[in-house]
ROTOR-308856 format. One record per residue (C-alpha): residue in three letters; x, y, z. Coordinates in steps of 0.1 Angstrom, whole numbers, plus 2048, in hexadecimal, padded with zeros to 3 digits. Example, Ala and Ser with C-alpha at 12.3 -4.5 7.8 and 13.67 -1.06 7.14 Angstrom:
! residues 2
Ala87B7D384ESer8897F5847
//
This chain:
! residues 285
Unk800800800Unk81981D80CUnk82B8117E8Unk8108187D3Unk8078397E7Unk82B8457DBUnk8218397B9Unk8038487BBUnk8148707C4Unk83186B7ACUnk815861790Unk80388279BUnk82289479BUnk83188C77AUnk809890768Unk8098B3775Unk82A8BB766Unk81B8AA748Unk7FF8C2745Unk8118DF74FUnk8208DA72DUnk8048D071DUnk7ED8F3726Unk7DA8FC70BUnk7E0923705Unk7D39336EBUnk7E994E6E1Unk7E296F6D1Unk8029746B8Unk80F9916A6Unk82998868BUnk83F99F676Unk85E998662Unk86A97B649Unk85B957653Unk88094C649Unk89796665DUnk8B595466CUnk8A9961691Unk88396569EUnk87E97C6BFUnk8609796D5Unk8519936E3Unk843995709Unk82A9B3710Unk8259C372EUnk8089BF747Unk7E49CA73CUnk7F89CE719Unk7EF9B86F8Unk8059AE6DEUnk7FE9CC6C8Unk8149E06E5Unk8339D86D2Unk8289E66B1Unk841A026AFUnk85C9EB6B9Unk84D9D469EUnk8519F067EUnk8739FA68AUnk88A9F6668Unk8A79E967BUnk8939CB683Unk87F9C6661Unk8969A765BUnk88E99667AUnk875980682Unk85E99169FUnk84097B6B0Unk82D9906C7Unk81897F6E2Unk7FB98C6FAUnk80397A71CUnk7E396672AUnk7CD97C73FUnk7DA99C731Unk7C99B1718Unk7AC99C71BUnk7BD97F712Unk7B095E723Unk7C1956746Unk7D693B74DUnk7C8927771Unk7EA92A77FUnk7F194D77DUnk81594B790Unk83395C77AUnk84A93477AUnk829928769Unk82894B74DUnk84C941748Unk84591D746Unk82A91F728Unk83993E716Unk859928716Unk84290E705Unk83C9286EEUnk85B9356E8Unk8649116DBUnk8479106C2Unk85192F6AFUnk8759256B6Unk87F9486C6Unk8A294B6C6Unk8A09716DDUnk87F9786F8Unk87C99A6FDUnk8669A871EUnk8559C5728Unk84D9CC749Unk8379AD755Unk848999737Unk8679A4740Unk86098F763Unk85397474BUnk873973734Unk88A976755Unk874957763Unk880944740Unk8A6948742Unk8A9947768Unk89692276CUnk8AE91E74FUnk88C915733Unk89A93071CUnk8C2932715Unk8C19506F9Unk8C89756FFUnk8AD986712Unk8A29AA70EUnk8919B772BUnk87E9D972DUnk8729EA746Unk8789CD75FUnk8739CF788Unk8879B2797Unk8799B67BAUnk8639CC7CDUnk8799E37D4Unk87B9EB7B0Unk8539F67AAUnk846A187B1Unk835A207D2Unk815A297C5Unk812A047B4Unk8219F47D5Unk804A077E7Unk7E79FE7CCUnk7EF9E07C8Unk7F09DC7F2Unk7CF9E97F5Unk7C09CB7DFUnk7BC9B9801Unk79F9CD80AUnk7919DA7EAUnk7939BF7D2Unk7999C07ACUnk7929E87ADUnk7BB9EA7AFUnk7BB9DF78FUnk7A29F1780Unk7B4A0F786Unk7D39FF776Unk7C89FF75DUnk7B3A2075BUnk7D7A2F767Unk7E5A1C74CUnk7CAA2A730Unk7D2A4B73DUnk7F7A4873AUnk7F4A40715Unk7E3A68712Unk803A73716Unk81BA636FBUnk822A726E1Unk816A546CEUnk7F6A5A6B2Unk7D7A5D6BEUnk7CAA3F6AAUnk7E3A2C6B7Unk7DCA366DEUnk7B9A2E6DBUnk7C6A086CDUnk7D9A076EFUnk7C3A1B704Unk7A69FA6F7Unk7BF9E26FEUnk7C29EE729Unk79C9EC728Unk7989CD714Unk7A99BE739Unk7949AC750Unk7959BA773Unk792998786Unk7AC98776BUnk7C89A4775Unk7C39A2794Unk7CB980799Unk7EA986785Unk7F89A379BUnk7F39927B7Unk80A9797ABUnk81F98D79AUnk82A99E7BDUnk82A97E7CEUnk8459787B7Unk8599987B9Unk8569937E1Unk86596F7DCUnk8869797C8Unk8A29767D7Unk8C49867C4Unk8B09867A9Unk8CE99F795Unk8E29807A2Unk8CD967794Unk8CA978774Unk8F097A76DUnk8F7953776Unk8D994A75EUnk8F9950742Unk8E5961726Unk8EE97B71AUnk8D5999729Unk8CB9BE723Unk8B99CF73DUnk8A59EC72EUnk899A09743Unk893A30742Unk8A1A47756Unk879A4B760Unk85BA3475EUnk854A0D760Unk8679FA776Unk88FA01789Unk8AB9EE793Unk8B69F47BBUnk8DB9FD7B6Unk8E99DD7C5Unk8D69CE7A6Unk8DD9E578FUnk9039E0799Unk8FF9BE798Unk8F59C0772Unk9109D3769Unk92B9C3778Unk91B99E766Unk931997749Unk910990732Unk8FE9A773CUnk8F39CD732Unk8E09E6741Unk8D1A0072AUnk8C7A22737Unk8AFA36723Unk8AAA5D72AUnk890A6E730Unk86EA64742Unk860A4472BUnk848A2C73DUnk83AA1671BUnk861A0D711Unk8539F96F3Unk83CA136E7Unk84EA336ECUnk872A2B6EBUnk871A0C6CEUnk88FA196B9Unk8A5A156D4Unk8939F66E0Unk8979E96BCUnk8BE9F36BCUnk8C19DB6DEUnk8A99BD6CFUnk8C69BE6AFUnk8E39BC6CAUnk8D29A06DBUnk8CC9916B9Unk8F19986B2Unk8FA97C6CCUnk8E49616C6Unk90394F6B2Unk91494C6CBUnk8FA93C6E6Unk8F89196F0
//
Protein backbone atom coordinates (compact mmCIF):
# COMPACT_ATOMS: atom_id res chain seq x y z
CA UNK A 1 0.00 0.00 0.00
CA UNK A 2 2.50 2.93 1.21
CA UNK A 3 4.32 1.69 -2.36
CA UNK A 4 1.56 2.39 -4.47
CA UNK A 5 0.69 5.70 -2.48
CA UNK A 6 4.25 6.86 -3.68
CA UNK A 7 3.31 5.66 -7.08
CA UNK A 8 0.28 7.17 -6.92
CA UNK A 9 2.01 11.20 -6.02
CA UNK A 10 4.89 10.65 -8.39
CA UNK A 11 2.06 9.70 -11.19
CA UNK A 12 0.34 12.98 -10.12
CA UNK A 13 3.44 14.85 -10.14
CA UNK A 14 4.86 13.99 -13.39
CA UNK A 15 0.92 14.37 -15.16
CA UNK A 16 0.87 17.85 -13.86
CA UNK A 17 4.18 18.74 -15.36
CA UNK A 18 2.67 17.02 -18.44
CA UNK A 19 -0.15 19.43 -18.66
CA UNK A 20 1.71 22.31 -17.65
CA UNK A 21 3.17 21.81 -21.09
CA UNK A 22 0.44 20.80 -22.68
CA UNK A 23 -1.86 24.34 -21.80
CA UNK A 24 -3.85 25.15 -24.47
CA UNK A 25 -3.19 29.14 -25.11
CA UNK A 26 -4.55 30.68 -27.71
CA UNK A 27 -2.26 33.36 -28.65
CA UNK A 28 -3.04 36.70 -30.33
CA UNK A 29 0.24 37.18 -32.78
CA UNK A 30 1.46 40.13 -34.61
CA UNK A 31 4.07 39.21 -37.28
CA UNK A 32 6.27 41.53 -39.44
CA UNK A 33 9.39 40.77 -41.40
CA UNK A 34 10.62 37.89 -43.86
CA UNK A 35 9.13 34.25 -42.86
CA UNK A 36 12.77 33.25 -43.95
CA UNK A 37 15.09 35.84 -41.91
CA UNK A 38 18.09 34.00 -40.38
CA UNK A 39 16.86 35.29 -36.66
CA UNK A 40 13.07 35.72 -35.36
CA UNK A 41 12.60 38.01 -32.05
CA UNK A 42 9.60 37.74 -29.92
CA UNK A 43 8.12 40.35 -28.51
CA UNK A 44 6.68 40.51 -24.69
CA UNK A 45 4.18 43.53 -24.02
CA UNK A 46 3.68 45.07 -20.96
CA UNK A 47 0.83 44.73 -18.49
CA UNK A 48 -2.76 45.77 -19.58
CA UNK A 49 -0.80 46.23 -23.11
CA UNK A 50 -1.70 43.98 -26.40
CA UNK A 51 0.47 42.98 -28.99
CA UNK A 52 -0.20 45.98 -31.24
CA UNK A 53 2.03 47.97 -28.32
CA UNK A 54 5.15 47.19 -30.15
CA UNK A 55 3.98 48.63 -33.51
CA UNK A 56 6.47 51.36 -33.66
CA UNK A 57 9.19 49.09 -32.68
CA UNK A 58 7.73 46.84 -35.38
CA UNK A 59 8.08 49.58 -38.57
CA UNK A 60 11.54 50.63 -37.44
CA UNK A 61 13.85 50.19 -40.75
CA UNK A 62 16.68 48.90 -38.91
CA UNK A 63 14.67 45.91 -38.07
CA UNK A 64 12.74 45.35 -41.45
CA UNK A 65 15.03 42.35 -42.05
CA UNK A 66 14.24 40.62 -39.01
CA UNK A 67 11.69 38.41 -38.23
CA UNK A 68 9.38 40.07 -35.27
CA UNK A 69 6.37 37.94 -33.59
CA UNK A 70 4.54 40.05 -31.29
CA UNK A 71 2.40 38.32 -28.63
CA UNK A 72 -0.52 39.63 -26.23
CA UNK A 73 0.27 37.82 -22.80
CA UNK A 74 -2.92 35.78 -21.39
CA UNK A 75 -5.13 38.03 -19.33
CA UNK A 76 -3.84 41.15 -20.69
CA UNK A 77 -5.47 43.35 -23.21
CA UNK A 78 -8.43 41.20 -22.94
CA UNK A 79 -6.73 38.31 -23.81
CA UNK A 80 -7.99 35.02 -22.14
CA UNK A 81 -6.26 34.18 -18.56
CA UNK A 82 -4.17 31.50 -17.93
CA UNK A 83 -5.58 29.55 -14.30
CA UNK A 84 -2.16 29.84 -12.93
CA UNK A 85 -1.50 33.29 -13.10
CA UNK A 86 2.11 33.12 -11.22
CA UNK A 87 5.08 34.81 -13.40
CA UNK A 88 7.42 30.78 -13.42
CA UNK A 89 4.06 29.63 -15.10
CA UNK A 90 4.02 33.07 -17.94
CA UNK A 91 7.59 32.11 -18.39
CA UNK A 92 6.85 28.46 -18.65
CA UNK A 93 4.19 28.74 -21.58
CA UNK A 94 5.69 31.82 -23.37
CA UNK A 95 8.87 29.63 -23.37
CA UNK A 96 6.58 26.99 -25.10
CA UNK A 97 6.00 29.61 -27.44
CA UNK A 98 9.14 30.93 -27.99
CA UNK A 99 10.04 27.35 -29.33
CA UNK A 100 7.13 27.22 -31.76
CA UNK A 101 8.09 30.33 -33.69
CA UNK A 102 11.66 29.35 -33.04
CA UNK A 103 12.70 32.77 -31.38
CA UNK A 104 16.19 33.06 -31.41
CA UNK A 105 15.98 36.88 -29.09
CA UNK A 106 12.74 37.57 -26.44
CA UNK A 107 12.35 40.97 -25.92
CA UNK A 108 10.17 42.43 -22.62
CA UNK A 109 8.49 45.31 -21.58
CA UNK A 110 7.70 46.04 -18.26
CA UNK A 111 5.50 42.91 -17.12
CA UNK A 112 7.17 40.92 -20.10
CA UNK A 113 10.32 42.02 -19.25
CA UNK A 114 9.59 39.89 -15.69
CA UNK A 115 8.26 37.24 -18.11
CA UNK A 116 11.55 37.07 -20.41
CA UNK A 117 13.77 37.43 -17.08
CA UNK A 118 11.65 34.35 -15.70
CA UNK A 119 12.77 32.44 -19.17
CA UNK A 120 16.56 32.79 -18.98
CA UNK A 121 16.86 32.72 -15.17
CA UNK A 122 14.95 29.05 -14.83
CA UNK A 123 17.40 28.62 -17.73
CA UNK A 124 13.98 27.70 -20.45
CA UNK A 125 15.36 30.44 -22.82
CA UNK A 126 19.43 30.58 -23.50
CA UNK A 127 19.29 33.61 -26.35
CA UNK A 128 20.03 37.35 -25.66
CA UNK A 129 17.28 38.96 -23.77
CA UNK A 130 16.24 42.59 -24.18
CA UNK A 131 14.46 43.91 -21.29
CA UNK A 132 12.60 47.25 -21.13
CA UNK A 133 11.39 49.01 -18.60
CA UNK A 134 11.97 46.11 -16.06
CA UNK A 135 11.47 46.34 -12.03
CA UNK A 136 13.46 43.41 -10.48
CA UNK A 137 12.06 43.80 -7.00
CA UNK A 138 9.85 45.97 -5.09
CA UNK A 139 12.09 48.27 -4.42
CA UNK A 140 12.34 49.11 -8.04
CA UNK A 141 8.31 50.17 -8.60
CA UNK A 142 6.98 53.60 -7.85
CA UNK A 143 5.28 54.38 -4.62
CA UNK A 144 2.11 55.26 -5.86
CA UNK A 145 1.83 51.62 -7.56
CA UNK A 146 3.30 49.95 -4.30
CA UNK A 147 0.40 51.87 -2.51
CA UNK A 148 -2.48 51.01 -5.22
CA UNK A 149 -1.67 47.96 -5.59
CA UNK A 150 -1.56 47.58 -1.35
CA UNK A 151 -4.92 48.90 -1.12
CA UNK A 152 -6.36 45.89 -3.25
CA UNK A 153 -6.77 44.11 0.10
CA UNK A 154 -9.67 46.13 1.05
CA UNK A 155 -11.15 47.43 -2.21
CA UNK A 156 -10.93 44.66 -4.64
CA UNK A 157 -10.32 44.75 -8.39
CA UNK A 158 -11.02 48.81 -8.32
CA UNK A 159 -6.85 48.97 -8.06
CA UNK A 160 -6.94 47.86 -11.28
CA UNK A 161 -9.44 49.73 -12.78
CA UNK A 162 -7.58 52.69 -12.19
CA UNK A 163 -4.48 51.09 -13.76
CA UNK A 164 -5.65 51.05 -16.35
CA UNK A 165 -7.65 54.41 -16.50
CA UNK A 166 -4.12 55.88 -15.30
CA UNK A 167 -2.65 53.96 -17.97
CA UNK A 168 -5.37 55.36 -20.82
CA UNK A 169 -4.65 58.73 -19.51
CA UNK A 170 -0.93 58.36 -19.78
CA UNK A 171 -1.24 57.56 -23.48
CA UNK A 172 -2.89 61.56 -23.84
CA UNK A 173 0.34 62.71 -23.36
CA UNK A 174 2.66 61.11 -26.06
CA UNK A 175 3.42 62.65 -28.74
CA UNK A 176 2.25 59.65 -30.56
CA UNK A 177 -1.00 60.20 -33.37
CA UNK A 178 -4.15 60.49 -32.23
CA UNK A 179 -5.41 57.54 -34.23
CA UNK A 180 -2.86 55.59 -32.86
CA UNK A 181 -3.56 56.63 -28.99
CA UNK A 182 -7.10 55.80 -29.34
CA UNK A 183 -5.79 51.97 -30.69
CA UNK A 184 -3.89 51.91 -27.30
CA UNK A 185 -6.10 53.89 -25.16
CA UNK A 186 -9.03 50.60 -26.47
CA UNK A 187 -6.50 48.16 -25.82
CA UNK A 188 -6.21 49.37 -21.54
CA UNK A 189 -9.97 49.23 -21.64
CA UNK A 190 -10.40 46.05 -23.59
CA UNK A 191 -8.69 44.63 -19.88
CA UNK A 192 -10.76 42.79 -17.62
CA UNK A 193 -10.71 44.15 -14.10
CA UNK A 194 -10.96 40.79 -12.23
CA UNK A 195 -8.40 39.06 -14.88
CA UNK A 196 -5.59 41.96 -13.85
CA UNK A 197 -6.14 41.85 -10.77
CA UNK A 198 -5.30 38.40 -10.26
CA UNK A 199 -2.25 39.02 -12.31
CA UNK A 200 -0.83 41.92 -10.07
CA UNK A 201 -1.34 40.22 -7.33
CA UNK A 202 0.97 37.67 -8.52
CA UNK A 203 3.13 39.71 -10.17
CA UNK A 204 4.23 41.44 -6.71
CA UNK A 205 4.24 38.24 -5.01
CA UNK A 206 6.85 37.58 -7.33
CA UNK A 207 8.87 40.79 -7.13
CA UNK A 208 8.63 40.29 -3.06
CA UNK A 209 10.09 36.73 -3.56
CA UNK A 210 13.41 37.74 -5.59
CA UNK A 211 16.17 37.41 -4.06
CA UNK A 212 19.62 38.99 -6.04
CA UNK A 213 17.55 38.99 -8.69
CA UNK A 214 20.65 41.52 -10.68
CA UNK A 215 22.64 38.42 -9.41
CA UNK A 216 20.55 35.86 -10.81
CA UNK A 217 20.22 37.56 -14.01
CA UNK A 218 24.02 37.77 -14.73
CA UNK A 219 24.70 33.91 -13.76
CA UNK A 220 21.73 32.97 -16.18
CA UNK A 221 24.86 33.56 -18.98
CA UNK A 222 22.92 35.29 -21.75
CA UNK A 223 23.79 37.92 -23.03
CA UNK A 224 21.28 40.87 -21.46
CA UNK A 225 20.30 44.61 -22.06
CA UNK A 226 18.48 46.26 -19.51
CA UNK A 227 16.51 49.24 -20.96
CA UNK A 228 15.34 52.07 -18.90
CA UNK A 229 14.74 56.00 -19.03
CA UNK A 230 16.12 58.31 -16.99
CA UNK A 231 12.14 58.73 -15.98
CA UNK A 232 9.10 56.36 -16.20
CA UNK A 233 8.39 52.52 -15.96
CA UNK A 234 10.30 50.56 -13.76
CA UNK A 235 14.26 51.27 -11.91
CA UNK A 236 17.11 49.37 -10.94
CA UNK A 237 18.16 50.04 -6.89
CA UNK A 238 21.88 50.91 -7.39
CA UNK A 239 23.31 47.66 -5.85
CA UNK A 240 21.41 46.24 -8.98
CA UNK A 241 22.10 48.53 -11.28
CA UNK A 242 25.94 47.96 -10.30
CA UNK A 243 25.49 44.57 -10.45
CA UNK A 244 24.50 44.80 -14.15
CA UNK A 245 27.15 46.75 -15.07
CA UNK A 246 29.92 45.07 -13.65
CA UNK A 247 28.32 41.40 -15.36
CA UNK A 248 30.52 40.72 -18.32
CA UNK A 249 27.17 39.97 -20.65
CA UNK A 250 25.36 42.29 -19.59
CA UNK A 251 24.30 46.06 -20.61
CA UNK A 252 22.42 48.60 -19.12
CA UNK A 253 20.90 51.19 -21.44
CA UNK A 254 19.90 54.61 -20.12
CA UNK A 255 17.50 56.56 -22.10
CA UNK A 256 16.98 60.52 -21.44
CA UNK A 257 14.38 62.19 -20.78
CA UNK A 258 10.96 61.19 -19.03
CA UNK A 259 9.59 57.98 -21.35
CA UNK A 260 7.19 55.56 -19.50
CA UNK A 261 5.76 53.38 -22.95
CA UNK A 262 9.72 52.51 -23.90
CA UNK A 263 8.27 50.48 -26.92
CA UNK A 264 6.03 53.15 -28.10
CA UNK A 265 7.83 56.35 -27.55
CA UNK A 266 11.42 55.47 -27.71
CA UNK A 267 11.26 52.41 -30.58
CA UNK A 268 14.28 53.67 -32.69
CA UNK A 269 16.47 53.26 -29.96
CA UNK A 270 14.74 50.21 -28.83
CA UNK A 271 15.10 48.93 -32.36
CA UNK A 272 19.03 49.86 -32.37
CA UNK A 273 19.27 47.45 -29.02
CA UNK A 274 16.93 44.52 -30.55
CA UNK A 275 19.76 44.58 -33.65
CA UNK A 276 22.73 44.42 -30.97
CA UNK A 277 20.96 41.55 -29.31
CA UNK A 278 20.44 40.06 -32.74
CA UNK A 279 24.06 40.77 -33.43
CA UNK A 280 24.98 38.05 -30.78
CA UNK A 281 22.84 35.29 -31.35
CA UNK A 282 25.92 33.50 -33.42
CA UNK A 283 27.59 33.17 -30.88
CA UNK A 284 24.98 31.60 -28.23
CA UNK A 285 24.84 28.09 -27.22
Amino acid sequence: MRIAIRRSACIHVVLKAIYAFMVDVDWELRETGPPEAECTVLLLPGGLCGAGSYAEVMAEPALSGTRLVAATLPGNAGAPPLNDYSMENYALVTTELAKQVSADVVVGYSNGASVAFEMVVSGSFTGPVVLLGISLSSKDESAFFRGLIQSRKVLGSVPTRVLATVAASMIKRTELPAERKRELQEDFHKNVPVDTMHAVSAYVSWLHRQERPAERLCQAGVPTWTVHAEKGDGDLTDDERGTLESCQHAQVVTIPGNVFFLPMEASPRVADVIVEAVGQTSSVG
